[in-house]
N, C-alpha and C positions, 0 to 999 in steps of 0.2 A: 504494500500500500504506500500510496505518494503522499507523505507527511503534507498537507498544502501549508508551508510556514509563510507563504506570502500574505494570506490569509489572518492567518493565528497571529502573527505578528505585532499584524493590526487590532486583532478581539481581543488579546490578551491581557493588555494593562485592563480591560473595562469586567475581567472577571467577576470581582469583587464590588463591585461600583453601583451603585446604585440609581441605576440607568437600564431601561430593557434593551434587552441584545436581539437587533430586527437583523437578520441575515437571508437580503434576497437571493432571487436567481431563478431562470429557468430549470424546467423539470427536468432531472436526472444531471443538472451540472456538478454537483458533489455538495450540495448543501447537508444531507445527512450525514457523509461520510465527515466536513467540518465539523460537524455537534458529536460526533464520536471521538473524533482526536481530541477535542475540548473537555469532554466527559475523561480520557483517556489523563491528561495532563491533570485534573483536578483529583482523580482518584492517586496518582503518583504524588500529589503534594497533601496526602495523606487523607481527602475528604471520602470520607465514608459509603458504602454501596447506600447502605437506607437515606443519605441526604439527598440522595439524585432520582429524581423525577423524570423520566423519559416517557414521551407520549408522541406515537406517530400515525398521523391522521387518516393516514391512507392504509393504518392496517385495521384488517375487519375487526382484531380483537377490540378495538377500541369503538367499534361504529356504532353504539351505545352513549355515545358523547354527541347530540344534538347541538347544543345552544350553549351560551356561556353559563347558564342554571346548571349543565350535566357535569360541565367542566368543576365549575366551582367546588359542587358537592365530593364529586372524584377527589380533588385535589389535598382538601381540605379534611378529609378523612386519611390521607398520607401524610403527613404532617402532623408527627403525635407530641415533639416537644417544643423548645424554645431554641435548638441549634439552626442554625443556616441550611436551609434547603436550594438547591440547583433547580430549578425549573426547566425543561427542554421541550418545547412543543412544537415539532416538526408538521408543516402544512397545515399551521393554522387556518387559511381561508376556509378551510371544510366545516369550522365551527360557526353556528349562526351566533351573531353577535358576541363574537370571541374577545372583543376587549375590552367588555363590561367586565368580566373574569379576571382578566390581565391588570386591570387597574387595581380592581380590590385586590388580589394579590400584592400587589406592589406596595396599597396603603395601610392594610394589615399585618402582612404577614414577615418574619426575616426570612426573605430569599432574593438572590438572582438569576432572572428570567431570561431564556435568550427562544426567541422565536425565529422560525423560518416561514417563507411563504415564497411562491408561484407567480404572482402575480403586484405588479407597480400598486395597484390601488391601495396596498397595508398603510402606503405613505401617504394616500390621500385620504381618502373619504375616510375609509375605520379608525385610524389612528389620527384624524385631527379632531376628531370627537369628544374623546376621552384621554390620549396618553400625547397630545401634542406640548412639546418639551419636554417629554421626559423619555426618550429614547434615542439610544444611535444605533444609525443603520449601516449599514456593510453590504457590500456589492459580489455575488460569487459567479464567476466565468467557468464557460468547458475550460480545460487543459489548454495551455499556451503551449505554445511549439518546445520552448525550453522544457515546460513541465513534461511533456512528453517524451521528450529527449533524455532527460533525470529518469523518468519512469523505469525507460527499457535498459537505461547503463548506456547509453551509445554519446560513443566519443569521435569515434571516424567520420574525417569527411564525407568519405561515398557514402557510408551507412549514412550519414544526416541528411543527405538530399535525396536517398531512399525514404528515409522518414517523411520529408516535407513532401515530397510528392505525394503520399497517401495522404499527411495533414491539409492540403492544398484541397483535396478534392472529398474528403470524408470526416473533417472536422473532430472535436478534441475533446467530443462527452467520453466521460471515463470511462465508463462502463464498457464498449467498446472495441477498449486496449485488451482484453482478457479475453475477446474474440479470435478465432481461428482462421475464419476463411471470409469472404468480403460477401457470400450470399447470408451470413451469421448476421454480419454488420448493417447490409442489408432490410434484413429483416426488424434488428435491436431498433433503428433509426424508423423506420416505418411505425416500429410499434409509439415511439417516444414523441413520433410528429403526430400520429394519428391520435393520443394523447392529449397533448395542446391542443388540438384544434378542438376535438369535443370538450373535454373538463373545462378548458380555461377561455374555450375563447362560446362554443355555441351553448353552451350549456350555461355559460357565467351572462353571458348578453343575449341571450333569447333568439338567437340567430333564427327568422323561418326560410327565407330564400338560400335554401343550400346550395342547391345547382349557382347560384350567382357568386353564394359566397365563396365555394370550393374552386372556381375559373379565377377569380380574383387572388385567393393566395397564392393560385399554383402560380399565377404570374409573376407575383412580387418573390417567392421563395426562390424562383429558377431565373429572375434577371437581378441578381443583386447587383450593389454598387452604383443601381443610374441614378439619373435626376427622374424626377418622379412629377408628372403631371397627370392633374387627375382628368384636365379636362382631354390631353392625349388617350387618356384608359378608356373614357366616355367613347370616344370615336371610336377605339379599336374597337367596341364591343357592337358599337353602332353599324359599324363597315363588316365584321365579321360574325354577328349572328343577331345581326337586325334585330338589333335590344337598346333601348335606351336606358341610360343607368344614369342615377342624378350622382352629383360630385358629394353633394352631402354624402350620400350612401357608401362612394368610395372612401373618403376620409375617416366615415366612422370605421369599416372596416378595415382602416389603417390602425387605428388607434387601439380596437380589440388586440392586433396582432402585437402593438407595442406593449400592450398592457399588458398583456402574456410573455411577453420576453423574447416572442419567438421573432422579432425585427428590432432594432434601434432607430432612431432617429436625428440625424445630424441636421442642425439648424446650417441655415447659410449667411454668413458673415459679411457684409463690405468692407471689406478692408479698408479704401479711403474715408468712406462716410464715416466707421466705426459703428455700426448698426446692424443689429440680426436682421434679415430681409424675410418676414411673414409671409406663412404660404409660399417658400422656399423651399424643398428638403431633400437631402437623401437617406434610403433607406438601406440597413446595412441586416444582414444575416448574424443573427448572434450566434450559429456554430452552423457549419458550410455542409455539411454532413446533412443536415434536413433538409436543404435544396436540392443536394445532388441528388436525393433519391425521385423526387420526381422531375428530374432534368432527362429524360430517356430519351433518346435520340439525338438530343442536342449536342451542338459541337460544344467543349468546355473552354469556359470563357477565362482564360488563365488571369490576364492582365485586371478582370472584375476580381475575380479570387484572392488577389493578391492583395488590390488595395481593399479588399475585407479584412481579409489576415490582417495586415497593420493596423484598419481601422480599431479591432477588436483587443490587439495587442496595447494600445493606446488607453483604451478605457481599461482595461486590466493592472495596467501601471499609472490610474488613478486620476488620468488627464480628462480635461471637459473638453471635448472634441467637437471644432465645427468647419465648415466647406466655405474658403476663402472664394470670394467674388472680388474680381476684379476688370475693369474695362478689358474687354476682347480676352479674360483671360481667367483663370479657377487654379487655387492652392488645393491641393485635394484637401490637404488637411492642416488647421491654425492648432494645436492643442497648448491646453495651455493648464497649468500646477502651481499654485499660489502663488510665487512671483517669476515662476519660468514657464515661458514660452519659447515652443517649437513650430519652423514650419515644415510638412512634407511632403514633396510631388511621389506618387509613386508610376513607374510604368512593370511593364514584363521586363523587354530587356531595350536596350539603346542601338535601336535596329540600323541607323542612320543619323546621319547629321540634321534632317528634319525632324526626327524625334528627340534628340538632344537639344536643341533650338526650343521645342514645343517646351518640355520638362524643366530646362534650366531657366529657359528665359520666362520665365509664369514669375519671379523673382524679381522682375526689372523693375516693378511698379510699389515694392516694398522697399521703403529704405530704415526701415530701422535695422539694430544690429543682431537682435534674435538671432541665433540657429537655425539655418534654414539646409534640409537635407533633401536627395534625390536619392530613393532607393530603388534596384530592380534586382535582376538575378545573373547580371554581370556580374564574373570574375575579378573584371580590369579595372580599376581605381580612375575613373573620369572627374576627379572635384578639380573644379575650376571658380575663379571670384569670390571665393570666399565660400562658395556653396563644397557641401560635404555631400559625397558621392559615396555609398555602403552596397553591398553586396546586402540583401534583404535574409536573408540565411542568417548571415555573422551578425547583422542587428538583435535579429528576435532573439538568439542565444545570448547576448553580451548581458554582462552583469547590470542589473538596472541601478539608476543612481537613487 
């Protein structure tokens, strides 16, 4: 098992703290496997099996826990003294009004709580109800290329761009790596996309137009990385199956997909104006592995893949990521970390000196002195003007600062 200490790192100091521990993330990205090492570390610094509360909501044992009344009652009944109890409640959203529970906990009882959930909403609507200010939340990613890398012990060149070709194209849910054969993988990803879309996205917002909803993801999961217009999606569906679809309709079901985890959303930035450009966006795949499986037939789209991979490597190493606009010209990527900023062009590889032109010169319109990098899957070191040129391989392994 892959210790995630980039993770723990982070949750660590807030063990003891009296703050609840929100720990998101898409289904099956390693959020249980986090509250197990965390569990795992608290019993090594001597806290005892009866202080620790573990409750996982997706297992039947537990499906007996309706509403924050089932919860409470449960809870509260284990809890026989005055020592410090661990609270672990994995896929809370399954509980109806789960943070009624959460908060008396909090204001009664000595423990620290740390929850997981599925879906963006914990941070909206439930949890500004009852527990707003008094929780910190933590963000959990598939496997980054490095953790995969760590995973299997692989140190060799060739073996690392045998890895990243399979990471490129089947993405970094863990589960996966314990997989044998790619129809295993196949299948594991089928089951975890087929997943999300009922639990989290038709079942949680009342989806009835399936046939429209189901033409619509498949779209957005198998063209990652574009610019995203709705009123473009309107026409293709308009021109190819004589359907009029309003843009409202699209954007909502943009937003189910984000809320489930199963897309990101990068705002679009003006770099001169210094203003996010509403109703801008692109959408990025939070693990490339649920595209591919219904990408069937299609050519693969390497140079989208890739600037996924970074996009996601990006948010993983804690940056607020957005899509630089510029007259006649696009940073793929502004990210930016309390007072550092980076920018990045990414391409495939630097086929020509008109792609070199295209990638470098997107830089001419920025004159501050940030970091500004060009990554692809060349070998050859091209930085030129100040801009830093990386083989996109040796990045995502480098040690992060």
């Amino acid at each position: 098992m892959l210790i995630r200490e980039k993770y723990l790192s982070k949750i660590r100091p807030f063990y003891d703290v009296d703050l609840i521990k929100v720990i998101m993330g898409i289904r099956r990205c390693g959020k249980s496997v986090v509250l197990s090492q965390i569990i795992d570390e608290l019993k090594n610094k001597g806290i005892k099996d009866s202080q620790i509360i573990y409750i996982n909501f997706e297992d039947e044992d537990y499906n007996f826990i309706k509403d924050d009344i089932d919860l409470n009652e449960f809870v509260k009944n284990k809890i026989v003294n005055k020592e410090k109890y661990y609270l672990f409640f994995d896929e809370i959203q399954n509980v109806k009004e789960w943070e009624k529970a959460i908060n008396s906990f909090k204001s009664t009882k000595n423990v620290s709580i740390f929850i997981t959930g599925s879906n963006s909403d914990l941070l909206s609507s439930e949890l500004a109800t009852h527990i707003a200010g008094r929780y910190v939340s933590f963000k959990i990613y598939p496997f980054t290329f490095k953790e995969v890398c760590e995973l299997k012990g692989i140190k060799d060149k060739n073996e690392i761009e045998e890895v990243f070709n399979d990471y490129i194209m089947w993405g970094g849910m863990p589960q996966r790596f314990v997989l044998t054969d790619e129809m295993q993988t196949k299948t594991y990803l089928s089951d975890v996309y087929n997943s999300i879309v009922v639990k989290d996205i038709i079942e949680r917002f009342g989806i009835k137009d399936l046939d429209l909803f189901n033409r619509v993801i498949e779209y957005i999961v198998t063209t990652p990385s574009q610019n995203f217009s709705a009123e473009n999606l309107s026409k293709y569906f308009l021109n190819n199956d004589k359907r009029e679809v309003s843009k409202v309709t699209l954007y909502n079901y943009l937003e189910y997909m984000t809320k489930a985890m199963l897309i990101s959303k990068a705002d679009r930035y003006d770099v001169r104006g210094k203003r996010i450009l509403n109703g801008k966006y692109k959408y990025y795949l939070t693990d490339l592995g649920l595209g591919q499986i219904k990408n069937v037939g299609k050519k693969p789209q390497l140079g989208a893949y890739l600037e996924n991979v970074v996009y996601n490597e990006l948010l993983s190493r804690g940056y607020d990521v957005k899509v630089g606009n510029l007259k006649g010209a696009e940073v793929d990527f502004i990210a930016t970390r309390y007072n550092e900023k980076i920018y990045i062009q990414v391409a495939y590889i630097l086929a020509d000196e008109k792609v070199e032109q295209r990638e470098f010169g997107a830089y001419k319109g920025i004159e501050d002195n940030f970091p500004k990098y060009v990554l692809t899957m060349d070998k050859f070191d091209f930085s030129r003007d100040g801009i830093i040129h990386k083989n996109v391989i040796d990045w995502l392994i480098e040690d992060e600062k």
